[in-house]
C-alpha positions, 0 to 999 in steps of 0.5 A, a space after each residue: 543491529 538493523 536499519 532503522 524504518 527511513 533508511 529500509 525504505 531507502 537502501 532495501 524497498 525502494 531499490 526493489 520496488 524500481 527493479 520490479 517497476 513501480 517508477 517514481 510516478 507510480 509512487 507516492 511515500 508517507 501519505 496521510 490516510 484520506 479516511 474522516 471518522 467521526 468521534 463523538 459527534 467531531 470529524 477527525 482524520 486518521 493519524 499517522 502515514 503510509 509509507 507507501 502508496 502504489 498507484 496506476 494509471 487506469 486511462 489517461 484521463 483519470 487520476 491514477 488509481 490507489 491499488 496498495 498500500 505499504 507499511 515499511 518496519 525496521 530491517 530486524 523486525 518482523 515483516 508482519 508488524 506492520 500489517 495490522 497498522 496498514 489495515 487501518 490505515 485502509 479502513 475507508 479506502 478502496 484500495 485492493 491490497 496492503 503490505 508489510 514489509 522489513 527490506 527482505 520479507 513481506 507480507 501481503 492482506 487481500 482485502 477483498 478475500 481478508 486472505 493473508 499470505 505467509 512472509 515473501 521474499 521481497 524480490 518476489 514482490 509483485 511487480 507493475 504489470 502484476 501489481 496493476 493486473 490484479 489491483 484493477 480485476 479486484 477494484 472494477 466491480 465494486 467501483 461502479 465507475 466511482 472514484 476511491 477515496 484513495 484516488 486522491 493519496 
């Protein structure tokens, strides 16, 4: 038997998260999507929790910036069952690229292209510099210089 989802996300997806250089100031863990839907005339915000929240800085004078979210599942299920959860906890936010993950194989959705990749090593997550690179050329166009919704994760 497996890990469970609290301890994948501590003993297999934090260690390599660090390793591939995303530093406790560029993470933010189990976060209350931002996203308000009405339903039947009520605001209600979405339920449930991102596991992950990857944030950049993009000057020193903004607050940094949502780039990915991260779904983490229990170390035995599959690293897509998570995906279609992430995707709508997105739903609303500007953020580029979801994620999810088992502790060994990830799955990436392109939110901008709607294109998903087939399951990944974990350890070929994209790192920091990678991560931020590709996050900021898929958010400038389409921010207009506004802040995401997701800025405030």
């Amino acid at each position: 038997m497996g890990l469970g989802e609290t301890d994948t996300r501590a003993k297999l997806i934090d260690p390599v998260l660090h390793q591939r250089g995303w530093t406790e100031d560029c993470l933010k863990r189990e976060e209350t999507p931002g996203a308000i839907q009405i339903i039947d005339g009520e605001a209600e915000r979405a339920r449930g929790r991102i596991d992950y929240t990857l944030r950049v800085a993009v000057s020193s004078d903004s607050q940094p910036l949502a780039v990915a979210l991260i779904e983490a599942k229990k170390e035995d299920a599959p690293p897509t069952e998570g995906l279609e959860q992430v995707k709508r906890y997105a739903k609303g936010l500007n953020v580029p690229f979801v994620y999810s993950c088992n502790g060994h194989l990830f799955v990436e959705h392109d939110r901008t292209t709607n294109i998903t990749s087939a399951p990944q090593p974990l350890i070929s997550y994209p790192g920091r510099t990678e991560g931020e690179i590709r996050a900021v050329c898929r958010l400038q166009p389409s921010r207009g210089g506004r802040p995401s919704p997701a800025d405030s994760l």
